[in-house]
N, CA, C and O atoms as a GROMACS GRO file, in nm:
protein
  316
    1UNK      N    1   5.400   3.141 -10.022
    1UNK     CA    2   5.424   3.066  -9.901
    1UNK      C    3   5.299   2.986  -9.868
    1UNK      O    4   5.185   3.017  -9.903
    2UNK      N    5   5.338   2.860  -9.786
    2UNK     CA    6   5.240   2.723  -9.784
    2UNK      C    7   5.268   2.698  -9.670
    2UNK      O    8   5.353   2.613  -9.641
    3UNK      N    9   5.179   2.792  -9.551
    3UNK     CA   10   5.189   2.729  -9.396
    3UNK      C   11   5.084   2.648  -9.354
    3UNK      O   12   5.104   2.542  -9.295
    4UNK      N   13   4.970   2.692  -9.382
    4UNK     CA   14   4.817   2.675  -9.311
    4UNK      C   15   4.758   2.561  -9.475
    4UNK      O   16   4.692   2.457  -9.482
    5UNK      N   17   4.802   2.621  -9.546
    5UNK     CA   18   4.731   2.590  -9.685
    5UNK      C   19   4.592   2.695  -9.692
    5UNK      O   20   4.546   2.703  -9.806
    6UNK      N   21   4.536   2.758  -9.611
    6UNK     CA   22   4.410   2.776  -9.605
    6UNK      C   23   4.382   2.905  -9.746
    6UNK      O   24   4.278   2.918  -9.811
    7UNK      N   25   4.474   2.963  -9.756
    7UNK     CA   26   4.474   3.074  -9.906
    7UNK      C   27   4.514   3.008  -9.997
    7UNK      O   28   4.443   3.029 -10.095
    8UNK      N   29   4.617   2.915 -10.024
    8UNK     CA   30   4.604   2.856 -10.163
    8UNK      C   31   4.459   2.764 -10.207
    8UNK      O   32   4.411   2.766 -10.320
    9UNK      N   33   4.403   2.686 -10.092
    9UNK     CA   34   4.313   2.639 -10.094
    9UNK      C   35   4.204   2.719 -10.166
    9UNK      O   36   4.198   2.702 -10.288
   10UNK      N   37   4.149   2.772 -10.130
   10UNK     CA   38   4.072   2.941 -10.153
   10UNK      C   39   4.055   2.955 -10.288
   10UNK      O   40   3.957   2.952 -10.362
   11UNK      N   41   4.199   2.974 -10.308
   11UNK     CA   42   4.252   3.022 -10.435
   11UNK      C   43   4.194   2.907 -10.565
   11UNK      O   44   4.126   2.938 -10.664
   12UNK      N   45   4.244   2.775 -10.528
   12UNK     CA   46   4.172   2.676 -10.611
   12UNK      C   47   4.014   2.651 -10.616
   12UNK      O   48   3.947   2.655 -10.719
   13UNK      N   49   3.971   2.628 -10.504
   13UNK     CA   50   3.826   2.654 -10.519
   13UNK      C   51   3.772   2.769 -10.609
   13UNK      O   52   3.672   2.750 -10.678
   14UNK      N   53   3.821   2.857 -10.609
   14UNK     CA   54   3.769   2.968 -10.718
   14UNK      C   55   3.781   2.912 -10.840
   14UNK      O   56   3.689   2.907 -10.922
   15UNK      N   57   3.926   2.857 -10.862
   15UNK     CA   58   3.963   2.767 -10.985
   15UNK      C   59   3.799   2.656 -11.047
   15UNK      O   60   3.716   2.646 -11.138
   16UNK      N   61   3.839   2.602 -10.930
   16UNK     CA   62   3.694   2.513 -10.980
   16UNK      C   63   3.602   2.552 -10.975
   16UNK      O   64   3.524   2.504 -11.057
   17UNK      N   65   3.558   2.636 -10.903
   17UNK     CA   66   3.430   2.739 -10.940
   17UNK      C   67   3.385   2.784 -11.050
   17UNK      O   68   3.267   2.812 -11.069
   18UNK      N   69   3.509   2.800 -11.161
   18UNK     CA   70   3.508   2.860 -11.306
   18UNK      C   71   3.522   2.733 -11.350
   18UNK      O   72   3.636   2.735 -11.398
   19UNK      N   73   3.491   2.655 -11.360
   19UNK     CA   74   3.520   2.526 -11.446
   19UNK      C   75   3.635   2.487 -11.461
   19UNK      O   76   3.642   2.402 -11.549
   20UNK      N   77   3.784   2.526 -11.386
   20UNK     CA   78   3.884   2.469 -11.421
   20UNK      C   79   3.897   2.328 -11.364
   20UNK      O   80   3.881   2.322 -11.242
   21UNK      N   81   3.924   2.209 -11.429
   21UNK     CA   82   3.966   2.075 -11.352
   21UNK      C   83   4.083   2.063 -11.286
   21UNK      O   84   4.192   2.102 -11.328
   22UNK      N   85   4.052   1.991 -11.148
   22UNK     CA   86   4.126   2.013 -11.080
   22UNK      C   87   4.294   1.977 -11.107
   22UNK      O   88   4.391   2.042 -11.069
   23UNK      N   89   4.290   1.843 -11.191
   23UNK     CA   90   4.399   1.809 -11.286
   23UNK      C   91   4.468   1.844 -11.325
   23UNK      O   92   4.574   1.783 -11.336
   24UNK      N   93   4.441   2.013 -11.389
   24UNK     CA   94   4.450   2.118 -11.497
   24UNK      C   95   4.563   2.219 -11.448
   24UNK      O   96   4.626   2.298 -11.519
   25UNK      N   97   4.578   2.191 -11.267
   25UNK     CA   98   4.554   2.322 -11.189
   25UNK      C   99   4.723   2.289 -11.112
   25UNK      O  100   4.735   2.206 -11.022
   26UNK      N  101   4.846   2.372 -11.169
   26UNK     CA  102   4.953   2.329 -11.067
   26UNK      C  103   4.977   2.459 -10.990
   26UNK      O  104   4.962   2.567 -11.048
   27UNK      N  105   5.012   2.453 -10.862
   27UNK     CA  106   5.003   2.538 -10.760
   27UNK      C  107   5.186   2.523 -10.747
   27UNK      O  108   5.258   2.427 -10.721
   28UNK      N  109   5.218   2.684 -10.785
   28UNK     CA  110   5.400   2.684 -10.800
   28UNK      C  111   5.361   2.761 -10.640
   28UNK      O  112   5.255   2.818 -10.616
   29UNK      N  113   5.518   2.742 -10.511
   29UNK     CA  114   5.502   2.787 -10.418
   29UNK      C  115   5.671   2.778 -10.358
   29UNK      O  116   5.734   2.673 -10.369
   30UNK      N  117   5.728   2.895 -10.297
   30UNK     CA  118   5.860   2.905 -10.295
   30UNK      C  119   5.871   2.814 -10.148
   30UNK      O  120   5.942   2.714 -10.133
   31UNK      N  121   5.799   2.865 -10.064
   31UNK     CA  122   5.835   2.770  -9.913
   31UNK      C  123   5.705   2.747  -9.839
   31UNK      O  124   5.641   2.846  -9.803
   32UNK      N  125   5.657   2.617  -9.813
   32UNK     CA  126   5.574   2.570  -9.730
   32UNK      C  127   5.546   2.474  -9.611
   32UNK      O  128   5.665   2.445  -9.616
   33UNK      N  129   5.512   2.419  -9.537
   33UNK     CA  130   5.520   2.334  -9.460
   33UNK      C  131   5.446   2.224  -9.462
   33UNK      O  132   5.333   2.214  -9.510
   34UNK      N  133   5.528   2.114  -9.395
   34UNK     CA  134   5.444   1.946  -9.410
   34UNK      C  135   5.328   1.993  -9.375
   34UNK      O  136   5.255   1.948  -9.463
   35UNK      N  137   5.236   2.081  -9.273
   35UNK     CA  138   5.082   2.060  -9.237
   35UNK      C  139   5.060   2.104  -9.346
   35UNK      O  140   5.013   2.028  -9.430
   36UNK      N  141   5.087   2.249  -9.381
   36UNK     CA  142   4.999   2.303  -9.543
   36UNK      C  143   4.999   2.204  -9.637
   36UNK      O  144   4.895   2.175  -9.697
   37UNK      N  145   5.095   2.152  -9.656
   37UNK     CA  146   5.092   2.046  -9.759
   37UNK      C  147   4.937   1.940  -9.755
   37UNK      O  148   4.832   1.917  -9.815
   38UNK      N  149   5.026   1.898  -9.626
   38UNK     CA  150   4.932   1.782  -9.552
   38UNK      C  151   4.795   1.829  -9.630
   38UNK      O  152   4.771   1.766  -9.734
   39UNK      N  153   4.710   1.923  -9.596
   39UNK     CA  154   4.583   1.995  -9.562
   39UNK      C  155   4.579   2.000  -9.700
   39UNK      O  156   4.510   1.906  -9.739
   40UNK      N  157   4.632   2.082  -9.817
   40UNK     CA  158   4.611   2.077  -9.944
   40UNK      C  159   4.630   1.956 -10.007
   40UNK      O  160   4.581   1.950 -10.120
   41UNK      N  161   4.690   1.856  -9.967
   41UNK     CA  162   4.677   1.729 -10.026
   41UNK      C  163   4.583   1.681 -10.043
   41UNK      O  164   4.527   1.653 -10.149
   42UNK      N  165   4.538   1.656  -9.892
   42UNK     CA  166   4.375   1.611  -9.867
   42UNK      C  167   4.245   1.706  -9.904
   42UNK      O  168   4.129   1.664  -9.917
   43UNK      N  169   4.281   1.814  -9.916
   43UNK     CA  170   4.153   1.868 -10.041
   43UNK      C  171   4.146   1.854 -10.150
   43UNK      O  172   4.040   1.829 -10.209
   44UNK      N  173   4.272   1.870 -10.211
   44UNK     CA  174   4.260   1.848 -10.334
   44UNK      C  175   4.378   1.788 -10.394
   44UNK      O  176   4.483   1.852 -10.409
   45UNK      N  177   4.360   1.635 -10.438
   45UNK     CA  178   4.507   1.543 -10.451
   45UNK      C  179   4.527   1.526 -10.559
   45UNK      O  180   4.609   1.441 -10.596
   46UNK      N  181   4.434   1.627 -10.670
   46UNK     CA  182   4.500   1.566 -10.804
   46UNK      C  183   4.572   1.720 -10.794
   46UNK      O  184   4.670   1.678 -10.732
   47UNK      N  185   4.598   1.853 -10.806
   47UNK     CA  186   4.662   1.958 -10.796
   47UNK      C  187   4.784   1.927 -10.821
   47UNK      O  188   4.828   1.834 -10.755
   48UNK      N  189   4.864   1.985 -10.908
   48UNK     CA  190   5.027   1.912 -10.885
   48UNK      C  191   5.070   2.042 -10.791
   48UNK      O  192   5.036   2.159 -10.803
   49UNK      N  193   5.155   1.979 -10.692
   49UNK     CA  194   5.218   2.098 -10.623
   49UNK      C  195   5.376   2.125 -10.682
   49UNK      O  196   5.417   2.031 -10.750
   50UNK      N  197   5.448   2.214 -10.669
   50UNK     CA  198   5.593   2.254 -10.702
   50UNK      C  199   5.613   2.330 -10.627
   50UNK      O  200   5.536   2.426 -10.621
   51UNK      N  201   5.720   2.323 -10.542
   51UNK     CA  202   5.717   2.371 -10.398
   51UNK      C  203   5.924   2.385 -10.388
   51UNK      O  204   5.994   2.286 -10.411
   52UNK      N  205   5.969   2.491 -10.361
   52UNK     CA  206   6.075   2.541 -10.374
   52UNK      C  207   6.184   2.502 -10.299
   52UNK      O  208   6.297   2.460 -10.326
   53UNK      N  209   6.087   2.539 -10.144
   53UNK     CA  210   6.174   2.433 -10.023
   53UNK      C  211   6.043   2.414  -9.909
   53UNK      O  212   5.945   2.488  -9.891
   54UNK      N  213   6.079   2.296  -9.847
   54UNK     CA  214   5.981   2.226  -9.776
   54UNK      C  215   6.120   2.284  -9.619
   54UNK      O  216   6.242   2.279  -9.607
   55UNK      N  217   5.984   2.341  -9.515
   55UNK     CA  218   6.026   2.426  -9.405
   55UNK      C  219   6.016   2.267  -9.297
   55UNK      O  220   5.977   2.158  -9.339
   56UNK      N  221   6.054   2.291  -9.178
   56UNK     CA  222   6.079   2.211  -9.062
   56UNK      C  223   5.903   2.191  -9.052
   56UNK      O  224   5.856   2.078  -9.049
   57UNK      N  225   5.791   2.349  -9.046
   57UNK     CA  226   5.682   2.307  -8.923
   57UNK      C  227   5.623   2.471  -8.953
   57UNK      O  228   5.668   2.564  -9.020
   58UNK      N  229   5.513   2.455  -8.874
   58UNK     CA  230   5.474   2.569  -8.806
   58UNK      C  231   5.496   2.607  -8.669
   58UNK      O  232   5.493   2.514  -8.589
   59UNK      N  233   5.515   2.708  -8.631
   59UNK     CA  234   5.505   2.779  -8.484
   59UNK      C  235   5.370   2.746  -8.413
   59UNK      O  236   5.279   2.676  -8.457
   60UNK      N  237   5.374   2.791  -8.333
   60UNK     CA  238   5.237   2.865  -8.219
   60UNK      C  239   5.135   2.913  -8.277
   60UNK      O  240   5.016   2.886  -8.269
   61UNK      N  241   5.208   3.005  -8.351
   61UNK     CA  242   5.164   3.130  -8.466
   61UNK      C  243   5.100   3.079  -8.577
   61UNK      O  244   5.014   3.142  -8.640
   62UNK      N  245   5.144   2.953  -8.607
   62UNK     CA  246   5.128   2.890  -8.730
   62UNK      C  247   5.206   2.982  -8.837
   62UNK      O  248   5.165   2.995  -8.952
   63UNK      N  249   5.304   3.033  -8.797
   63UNK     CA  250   5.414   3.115  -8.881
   63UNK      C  251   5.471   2.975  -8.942
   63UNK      O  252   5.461   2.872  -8.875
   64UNK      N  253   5.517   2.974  -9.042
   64UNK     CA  254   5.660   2.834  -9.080
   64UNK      C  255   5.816   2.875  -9.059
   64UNK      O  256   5.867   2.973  -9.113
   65UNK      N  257   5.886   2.785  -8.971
   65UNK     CA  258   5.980   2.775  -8.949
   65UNK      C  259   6.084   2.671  -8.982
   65UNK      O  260   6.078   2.548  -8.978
   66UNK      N  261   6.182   2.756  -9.015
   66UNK     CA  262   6.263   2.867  -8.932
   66UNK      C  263   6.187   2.973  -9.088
   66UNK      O  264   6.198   3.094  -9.064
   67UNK      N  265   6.130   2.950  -9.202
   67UNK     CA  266   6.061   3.050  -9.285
   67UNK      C  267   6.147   3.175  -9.300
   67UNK      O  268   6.267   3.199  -9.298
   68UNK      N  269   6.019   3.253  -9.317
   68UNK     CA  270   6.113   3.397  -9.346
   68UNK      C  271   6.053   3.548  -9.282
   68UNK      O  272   6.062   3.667  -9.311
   69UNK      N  273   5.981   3.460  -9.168
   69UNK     CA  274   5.892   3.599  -9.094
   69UNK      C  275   5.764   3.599  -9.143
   69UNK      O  276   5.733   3.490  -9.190
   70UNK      N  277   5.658   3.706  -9.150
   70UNK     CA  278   5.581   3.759  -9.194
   70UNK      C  279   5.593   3.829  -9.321
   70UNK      O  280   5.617   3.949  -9.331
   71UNK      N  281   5.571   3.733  -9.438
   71UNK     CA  282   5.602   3.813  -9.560
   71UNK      C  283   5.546   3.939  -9.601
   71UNK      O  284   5.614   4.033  -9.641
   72UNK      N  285   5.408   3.939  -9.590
   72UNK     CA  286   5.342   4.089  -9.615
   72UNK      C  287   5.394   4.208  -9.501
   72UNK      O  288   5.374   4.329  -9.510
   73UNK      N  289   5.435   4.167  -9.439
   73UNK     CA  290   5.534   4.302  -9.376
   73UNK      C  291   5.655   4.311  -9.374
   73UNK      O  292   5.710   4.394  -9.302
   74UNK      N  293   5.740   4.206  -9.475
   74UNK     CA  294   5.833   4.223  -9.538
   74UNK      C  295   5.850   4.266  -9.662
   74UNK      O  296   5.952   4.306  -9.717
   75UNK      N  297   5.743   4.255  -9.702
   75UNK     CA  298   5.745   4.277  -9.847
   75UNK      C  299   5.714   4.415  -9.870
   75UNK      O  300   5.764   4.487  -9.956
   76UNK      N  301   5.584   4.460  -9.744
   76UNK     CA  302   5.513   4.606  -9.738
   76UNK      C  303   5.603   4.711  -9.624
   76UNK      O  304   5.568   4.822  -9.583
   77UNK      N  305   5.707   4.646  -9.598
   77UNK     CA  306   5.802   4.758  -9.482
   77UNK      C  307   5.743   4.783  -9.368
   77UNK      O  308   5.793   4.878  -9.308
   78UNK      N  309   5.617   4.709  -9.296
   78UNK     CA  310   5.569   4.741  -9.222
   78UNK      C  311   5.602   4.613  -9.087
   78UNK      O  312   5.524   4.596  -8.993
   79UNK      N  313   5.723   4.539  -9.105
   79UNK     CA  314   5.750   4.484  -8.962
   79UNK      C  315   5.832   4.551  -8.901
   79UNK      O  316   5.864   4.520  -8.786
   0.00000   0.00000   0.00000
């Protein structure tokens, strides 16, 4: 999931940290939103993205909506 962008981001910087080019580097992602996008575009615009389904937005929360909740406490049984 691609709300904030701020963990896939993360995630690539490590990439390039190890010498991977950024070119090199496609980021697969089941559901995200126009800001995450937005935000990972503008860090890093050669990245190819592949993106599953593109959501309405973020919340308040910066949750993505209508999304699918809080995945790590869907995934971990803990919502």
């Amino acid at each position: 999931m691609l709300a904030t962008g701020g963990s896939a981001m993360q995630a690539v910087q490590v990439l390039l940290d190890n010498n991977v080019k950024e070119e090199h580097i496609i980021f697969l992602n089941l559901i995200g939103s126009p800001e995450g996008i937005d935000s990972f575009i503008a860090k890093y615009p050669k990245v190819k993205i592949v993106i599953g389904e593109l959501d309405a937005g973020l919340n308040k929360d910066k949750y993505i909506v209508p999304g699918c909740g809080d995945f790590g406490c869907r995934y971990f049984g803990t919502d």
